[in-house]
C-alpha positions as CSV (number, residue, x, y, z in Angstrom):
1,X,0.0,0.0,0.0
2,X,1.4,3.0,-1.3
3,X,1.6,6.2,1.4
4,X,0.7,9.9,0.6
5,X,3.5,12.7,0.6
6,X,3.8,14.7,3.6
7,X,2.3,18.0,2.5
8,X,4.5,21.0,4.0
9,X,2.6,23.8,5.2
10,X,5.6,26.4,4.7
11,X,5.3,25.7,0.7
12,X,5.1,29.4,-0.6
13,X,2.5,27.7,-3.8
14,X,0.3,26.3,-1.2
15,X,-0.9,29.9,-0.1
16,X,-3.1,32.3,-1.4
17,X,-2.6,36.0,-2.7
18,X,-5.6,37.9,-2.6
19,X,-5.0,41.9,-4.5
20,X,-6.7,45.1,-4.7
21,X,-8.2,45.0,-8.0
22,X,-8.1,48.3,-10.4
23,X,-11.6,49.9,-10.9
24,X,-12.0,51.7,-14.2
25,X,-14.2,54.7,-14.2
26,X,-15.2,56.7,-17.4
27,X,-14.8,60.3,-16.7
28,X,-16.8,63.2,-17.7
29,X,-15.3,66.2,-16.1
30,X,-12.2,67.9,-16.0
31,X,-9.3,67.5,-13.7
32,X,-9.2,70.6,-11.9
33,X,-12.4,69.6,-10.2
34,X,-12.0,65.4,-10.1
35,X,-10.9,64.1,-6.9
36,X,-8.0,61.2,-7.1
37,X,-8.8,57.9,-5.6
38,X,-6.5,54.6,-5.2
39,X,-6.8,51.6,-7.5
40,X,-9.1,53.9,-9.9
41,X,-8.2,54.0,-13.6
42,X,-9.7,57.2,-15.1
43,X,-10.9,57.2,-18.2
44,X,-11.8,60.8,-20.0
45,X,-14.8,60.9,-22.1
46,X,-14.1,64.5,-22.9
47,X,-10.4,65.3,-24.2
48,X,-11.0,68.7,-25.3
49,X,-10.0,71.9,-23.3
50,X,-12.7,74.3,-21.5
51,X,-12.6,76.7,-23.6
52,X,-12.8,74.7,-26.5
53,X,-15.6,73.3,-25.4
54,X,-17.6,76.8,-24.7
55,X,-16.7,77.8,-27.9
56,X,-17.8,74.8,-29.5
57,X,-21.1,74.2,-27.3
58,X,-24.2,74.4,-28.8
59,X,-25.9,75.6,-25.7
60,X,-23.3,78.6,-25.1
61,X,-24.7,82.0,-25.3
62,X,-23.1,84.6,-27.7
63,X,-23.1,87.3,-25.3
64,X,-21.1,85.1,-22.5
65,X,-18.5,84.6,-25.0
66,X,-18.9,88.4,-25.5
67,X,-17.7,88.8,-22.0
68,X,-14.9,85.7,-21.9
69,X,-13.5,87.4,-24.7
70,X,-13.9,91.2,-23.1
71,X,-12.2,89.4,-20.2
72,X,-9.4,88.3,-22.1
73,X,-8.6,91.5,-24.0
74,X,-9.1,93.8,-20.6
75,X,-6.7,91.3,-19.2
76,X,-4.6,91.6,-22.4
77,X,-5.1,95.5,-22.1
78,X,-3.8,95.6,-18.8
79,X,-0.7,93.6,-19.4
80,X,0.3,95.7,-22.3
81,X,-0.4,99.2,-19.9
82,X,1.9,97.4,-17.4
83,X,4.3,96.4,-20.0
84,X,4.3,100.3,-21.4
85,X,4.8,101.3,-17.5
86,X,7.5,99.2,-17.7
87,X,9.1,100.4,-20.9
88,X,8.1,103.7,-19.8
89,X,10.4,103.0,-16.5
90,X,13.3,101.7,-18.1
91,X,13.3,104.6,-20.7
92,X,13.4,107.0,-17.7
93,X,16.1,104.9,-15.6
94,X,18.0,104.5,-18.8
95,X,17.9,108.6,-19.7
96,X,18.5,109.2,-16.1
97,X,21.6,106.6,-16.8
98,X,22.5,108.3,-20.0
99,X,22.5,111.7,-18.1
100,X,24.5,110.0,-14.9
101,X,27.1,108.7,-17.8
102,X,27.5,111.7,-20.0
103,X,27.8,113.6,-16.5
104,X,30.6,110.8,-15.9
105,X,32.1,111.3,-19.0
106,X,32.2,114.8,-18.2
107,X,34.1,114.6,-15.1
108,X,36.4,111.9,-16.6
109,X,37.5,114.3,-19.5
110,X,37.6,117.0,-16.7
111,X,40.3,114.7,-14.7
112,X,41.9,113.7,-17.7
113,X,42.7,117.7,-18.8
114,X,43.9,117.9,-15.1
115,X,45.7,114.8,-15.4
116,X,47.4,115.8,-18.4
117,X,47.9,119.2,-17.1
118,X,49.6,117.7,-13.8
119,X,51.8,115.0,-15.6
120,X,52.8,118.6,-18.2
121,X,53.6,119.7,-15.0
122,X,55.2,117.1,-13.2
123,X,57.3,116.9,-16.5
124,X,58.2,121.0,-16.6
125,X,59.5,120.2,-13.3
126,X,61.4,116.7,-13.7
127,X,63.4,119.1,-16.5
128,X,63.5,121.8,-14.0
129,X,65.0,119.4,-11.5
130,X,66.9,117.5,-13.9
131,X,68.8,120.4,-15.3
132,X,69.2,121.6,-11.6
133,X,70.5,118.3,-10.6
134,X,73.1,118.5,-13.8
135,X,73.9,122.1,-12.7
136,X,74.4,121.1,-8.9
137,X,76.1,117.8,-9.8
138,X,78.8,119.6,-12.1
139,X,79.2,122.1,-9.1
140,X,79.8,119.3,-7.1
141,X,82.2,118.1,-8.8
142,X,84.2,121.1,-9.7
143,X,83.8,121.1,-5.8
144,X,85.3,118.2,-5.2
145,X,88.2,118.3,-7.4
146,X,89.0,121.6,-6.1
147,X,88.7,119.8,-2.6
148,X,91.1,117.3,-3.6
149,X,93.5,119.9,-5.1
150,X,92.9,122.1,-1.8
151,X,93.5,118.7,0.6
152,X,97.0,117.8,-1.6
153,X,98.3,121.5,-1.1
154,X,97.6,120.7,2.5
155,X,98.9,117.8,2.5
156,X,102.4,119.2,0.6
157,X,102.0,122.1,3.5
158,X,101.5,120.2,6.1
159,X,104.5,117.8,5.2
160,X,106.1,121.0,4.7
161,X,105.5,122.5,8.3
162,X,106.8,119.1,9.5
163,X,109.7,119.3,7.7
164,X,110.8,122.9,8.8
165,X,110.1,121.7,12.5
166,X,112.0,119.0,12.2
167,X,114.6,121.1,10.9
168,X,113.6,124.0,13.6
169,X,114.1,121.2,15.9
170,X,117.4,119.6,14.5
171,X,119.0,123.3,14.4
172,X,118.0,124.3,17.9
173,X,120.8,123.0,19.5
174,X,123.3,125.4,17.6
175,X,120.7,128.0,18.4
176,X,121.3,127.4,21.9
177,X,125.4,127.1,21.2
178,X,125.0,130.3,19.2
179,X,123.4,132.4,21.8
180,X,125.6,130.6,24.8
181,X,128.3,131.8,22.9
182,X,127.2,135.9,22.3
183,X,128.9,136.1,26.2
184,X,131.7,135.1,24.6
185,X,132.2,136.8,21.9
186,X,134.4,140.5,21.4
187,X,132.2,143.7,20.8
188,X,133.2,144.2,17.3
189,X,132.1,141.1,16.3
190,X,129.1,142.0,14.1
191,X,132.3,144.1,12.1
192,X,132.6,142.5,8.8
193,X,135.9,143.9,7.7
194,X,139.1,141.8,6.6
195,X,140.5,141.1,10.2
196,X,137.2,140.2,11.5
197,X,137.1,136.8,12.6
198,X,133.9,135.7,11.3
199,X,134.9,135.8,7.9
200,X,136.8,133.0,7.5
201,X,133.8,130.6,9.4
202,X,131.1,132.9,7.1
203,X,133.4,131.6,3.9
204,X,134.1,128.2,5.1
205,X,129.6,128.0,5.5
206,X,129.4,129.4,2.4
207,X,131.4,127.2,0.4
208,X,130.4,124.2,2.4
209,X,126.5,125.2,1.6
210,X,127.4,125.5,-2.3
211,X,129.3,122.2,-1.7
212,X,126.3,120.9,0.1
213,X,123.6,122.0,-2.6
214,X,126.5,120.5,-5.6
215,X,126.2,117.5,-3.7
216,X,122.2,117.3,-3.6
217,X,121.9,118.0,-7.2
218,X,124.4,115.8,-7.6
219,X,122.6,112.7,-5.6
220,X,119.4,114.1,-7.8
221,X,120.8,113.6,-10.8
222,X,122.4,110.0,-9.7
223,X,118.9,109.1,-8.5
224,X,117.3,110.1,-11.5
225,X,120.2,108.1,-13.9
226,X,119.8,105.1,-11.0
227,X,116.2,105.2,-11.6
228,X,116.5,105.6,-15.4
229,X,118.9,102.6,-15.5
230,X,116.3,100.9,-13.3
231,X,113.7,101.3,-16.1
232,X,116.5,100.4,-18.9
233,X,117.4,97.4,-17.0
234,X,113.9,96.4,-16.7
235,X,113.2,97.0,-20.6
236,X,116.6,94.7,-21.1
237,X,114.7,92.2,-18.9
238,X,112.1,92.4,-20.4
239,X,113.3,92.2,-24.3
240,X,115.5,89.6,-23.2
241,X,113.3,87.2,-21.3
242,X,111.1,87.9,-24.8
243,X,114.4,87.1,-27.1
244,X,114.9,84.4,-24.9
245,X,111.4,82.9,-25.4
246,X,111.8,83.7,-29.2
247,X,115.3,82.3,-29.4
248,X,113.7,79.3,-27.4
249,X,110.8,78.6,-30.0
250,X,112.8,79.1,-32.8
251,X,115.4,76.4,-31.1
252,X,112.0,74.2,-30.9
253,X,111.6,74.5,-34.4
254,X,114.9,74.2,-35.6
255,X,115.7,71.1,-33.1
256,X,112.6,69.6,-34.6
257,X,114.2,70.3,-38.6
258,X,117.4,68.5,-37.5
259,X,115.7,65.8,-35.9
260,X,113.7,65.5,-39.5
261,X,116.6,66.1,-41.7
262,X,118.9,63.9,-39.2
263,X,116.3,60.6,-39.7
264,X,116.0,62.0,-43.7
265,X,119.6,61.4,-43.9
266,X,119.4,58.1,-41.9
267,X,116.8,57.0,-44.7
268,X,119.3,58.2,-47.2
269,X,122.1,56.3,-45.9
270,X,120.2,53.4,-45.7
271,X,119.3,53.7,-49.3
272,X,122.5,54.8,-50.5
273,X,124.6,51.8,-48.2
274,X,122.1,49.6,-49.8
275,X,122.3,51.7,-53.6
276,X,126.1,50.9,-52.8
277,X,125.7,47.2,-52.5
278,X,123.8,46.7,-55.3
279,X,126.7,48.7,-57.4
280,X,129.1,46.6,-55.3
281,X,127.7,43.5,-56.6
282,X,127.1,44.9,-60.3
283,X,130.7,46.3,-60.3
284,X,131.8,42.9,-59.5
285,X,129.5,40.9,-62.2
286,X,130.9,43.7,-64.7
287,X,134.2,42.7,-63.7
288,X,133.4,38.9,-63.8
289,X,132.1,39.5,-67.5
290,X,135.1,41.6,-68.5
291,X,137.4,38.4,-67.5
292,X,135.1,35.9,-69.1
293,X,135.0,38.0,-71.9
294,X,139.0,38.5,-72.1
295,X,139.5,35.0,-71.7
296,X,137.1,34.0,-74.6
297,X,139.3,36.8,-76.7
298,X,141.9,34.6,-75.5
299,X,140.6,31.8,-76.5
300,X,139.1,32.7,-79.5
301,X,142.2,35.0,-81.0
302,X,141.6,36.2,-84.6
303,X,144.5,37.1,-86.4
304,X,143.0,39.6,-88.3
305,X,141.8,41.5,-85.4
306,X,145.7,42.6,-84.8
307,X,147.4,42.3,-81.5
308,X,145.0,40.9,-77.9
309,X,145.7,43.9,-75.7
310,X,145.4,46.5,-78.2
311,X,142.0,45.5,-78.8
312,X,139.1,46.9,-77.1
313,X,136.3,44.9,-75.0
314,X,133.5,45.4,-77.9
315,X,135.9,43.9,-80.7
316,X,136.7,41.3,-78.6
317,X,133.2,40.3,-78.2
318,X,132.7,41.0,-81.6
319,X,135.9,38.5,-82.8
320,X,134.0,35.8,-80.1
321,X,131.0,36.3,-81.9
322,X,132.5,35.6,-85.3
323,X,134.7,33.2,-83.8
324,X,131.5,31.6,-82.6
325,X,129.9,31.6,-85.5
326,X,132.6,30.1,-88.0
327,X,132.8,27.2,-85.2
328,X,129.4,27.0,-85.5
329,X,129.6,27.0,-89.8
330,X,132.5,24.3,-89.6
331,X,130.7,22.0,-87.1
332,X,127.6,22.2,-89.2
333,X,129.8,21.8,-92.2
334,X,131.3,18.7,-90.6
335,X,128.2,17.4,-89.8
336,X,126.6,17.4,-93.0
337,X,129.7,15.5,-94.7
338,X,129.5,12.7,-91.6
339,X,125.8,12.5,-92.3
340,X,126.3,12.3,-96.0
341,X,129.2,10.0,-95.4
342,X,127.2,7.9,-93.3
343,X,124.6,7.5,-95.7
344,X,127.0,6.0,-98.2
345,X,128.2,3.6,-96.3
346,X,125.0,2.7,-95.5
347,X,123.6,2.3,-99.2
348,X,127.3,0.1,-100.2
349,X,126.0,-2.0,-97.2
350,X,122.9,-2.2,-98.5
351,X,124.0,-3.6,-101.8
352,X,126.0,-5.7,-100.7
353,X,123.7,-7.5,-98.7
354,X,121.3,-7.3,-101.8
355,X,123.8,-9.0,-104.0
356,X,124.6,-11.6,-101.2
357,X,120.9,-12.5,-100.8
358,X,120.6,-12.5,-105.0
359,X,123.6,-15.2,-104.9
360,X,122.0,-17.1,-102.0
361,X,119.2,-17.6,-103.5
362,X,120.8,-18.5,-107.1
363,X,122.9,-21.4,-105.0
364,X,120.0,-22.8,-103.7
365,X,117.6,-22.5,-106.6
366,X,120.4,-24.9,-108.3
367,X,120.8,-27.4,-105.9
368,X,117.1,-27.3,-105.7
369,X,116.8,-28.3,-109.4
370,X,120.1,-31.0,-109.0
371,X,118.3,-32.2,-106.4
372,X,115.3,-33.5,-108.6
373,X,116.9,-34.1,-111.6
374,X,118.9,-37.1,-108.8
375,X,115.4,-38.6,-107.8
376,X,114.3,-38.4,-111.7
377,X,116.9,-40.6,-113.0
């Protein structure tokens, strides 16, 4: 027996959904007065506008349209009086604009004329200031080199008033001896006559002074030679340390020639040792051929030519060569007679042994026939 399935009671398609339904609802008035419901379709029977509609109707009266339209174009009339206000308005704000901006214009090009008027001004008296400052400034300087010249003569005077105070100073001391010695002294002394005895000392001042101012020019002049020496010496320095580094390139230059010319000539030995050589080796094939060729002459002596060591190295090749050649002639000569001689011999020979085979052959033809003419008989 077969069992039933256990039904489960948590099985979402064993329960039941149960929904709102939509209602739909044919609707003859407009929407401005319909009120909206849930799960209501609306369905508009009329789809035309309200005004459409009263204009369309046949029950409408002419003289309510009348007043719709009056409506409209008093409504239309009063928007277009606003809209003039309006215009009129923004005509006025833009005049009183126009006015504000011409008046603004006005007071621009007045500040511009005093603008430019300033800056002409300002520029009449950067030239007035300019000028001044060139003025002042050339002043100044003139000034200041006349400060400078003013501050060297002080200077030189000042070193000047030092000089004679030192020299104040140095001669004080025979100041003092001179006026320690006016106790001393006779009452005639300031007499100047020739048995005075200041004379001599005045003389002996004298001539030492001049000797004194001989001697300064003279240290001058030595100082000014020194210093002139100085300034030759330095010139000799000078043009010597610039011979020197003359002298010094041109040493460069010519150390670098000999070292060329010295590997030149290197090259030129080599060339001329091996030059010499091959002349070494020529001079002694030459000499080789000379005593080959002397001892053919020798050898091959031509009367004819005269005597052998009056004869010079061409003739003598020239009597080898016809010596040569008549060798040549007489061996060829010689050969043709031993050739020609040889093939005499060789044709006697040959008929010899012709008449040897001839008599040979006679002999046995003989006994041949003597030899049958026997078995005949």
């Amino acid at each position: 027996m077969e069992t039933l399935p256990c039904i489960n009671k948590d099985d979402p398609r064993l329960r039941l959904k149960v929904e709102n339904r939509m209602k739909n609802i044919f609707v003859t008035q407009f929407e401005e007065t319909r009120e909206e419901y849930e799960n209501v379709n609306h369905i508009p029977v009329i789809t035309e506008t309200a005004s459409r509609v009263l204009e369309t109707g046949v029950n409408t009266l002419q003289r309510t349209l009348v007043l719709k339209k009056q409506v409209e174009v008093d409504e239309v009339d009063r928007q277009l009086t606003q809209k003039r206000q309006e215009f009129k308005g923004r005509m006025q704000a833009l005049a009183q604009r126009r006015a504000e901006l011409e008046l603004k214009q006005q007071a621009t090009k007045d500040r511009a004329k005093k603008f430019e008027k300033f800056v002409e001004d300002n520029e009449v008296k950067r030239r007035r200031a300019l000028k001044k400052y060139q003025v002042a400034r050339t002043q100044n300087d003139l000034k200041q080199n006349e400060k400078e010249e003013l501050t060297e003569q002080l200077e030189k005077l000042q070193a000047r008033q030092q000089y004679l105070k030192d020299r104040v100073t140095m001669y004080k001391m025979y100041e003092d001896y001179m006026m320690k010695m006016l106790d001393f002294l006779p009452e005639n002394y300031l007499e100047y006559g020739a048995d005075s005895l200041v004379m001599p000392i005045i003389r002996r001042h004298e001539t030492l002074s001049l000797t004194h101012q001989d001697l300064v020019e003279r240290l001058g002049q030595l100082v000014e030679e020194l210093e002139q020496g100085q300034r030759s010496l330095d010139s000799l320095k000078q043009e010597h340390n610039t011979n020197k580094l003359m002298m010094n390139r041109e040493l460069s230059e010519l150390q670098t020639q000999w070292d060329r010319a010295k590997e030149k000539n290197n090259q030129t030995e080599m060339k001329l040792m091996m030059h010499q050589g091959q002349s070494r080796d020529q001079v002694e094939e030459v000499g080789s051929l000379l005593i080959a060729v002397k001892n053919l002459a020798e050898q091959c002596y031509l009367h004819h030519y005269g005597p052998l060591e009056e004869i010079d190295m061409l003739t003598m090749m020239d009597m080898v060569k016809e010596y040569i050649l008549e060798r040549a002639d007489i061996v060829m000569r010689a050969t043709r007679l031993i050739d020609s001689g040889s093939a005499l011999t060789s044709a006697t020979e040959h008929r010899g042994s012709l008449k040897n085979i001839n008599s040979k052959t006679q002999l046995k033809s003989t006994s041949k026939t003597s030899g049958r003419s026997g078995l005949s008989s």
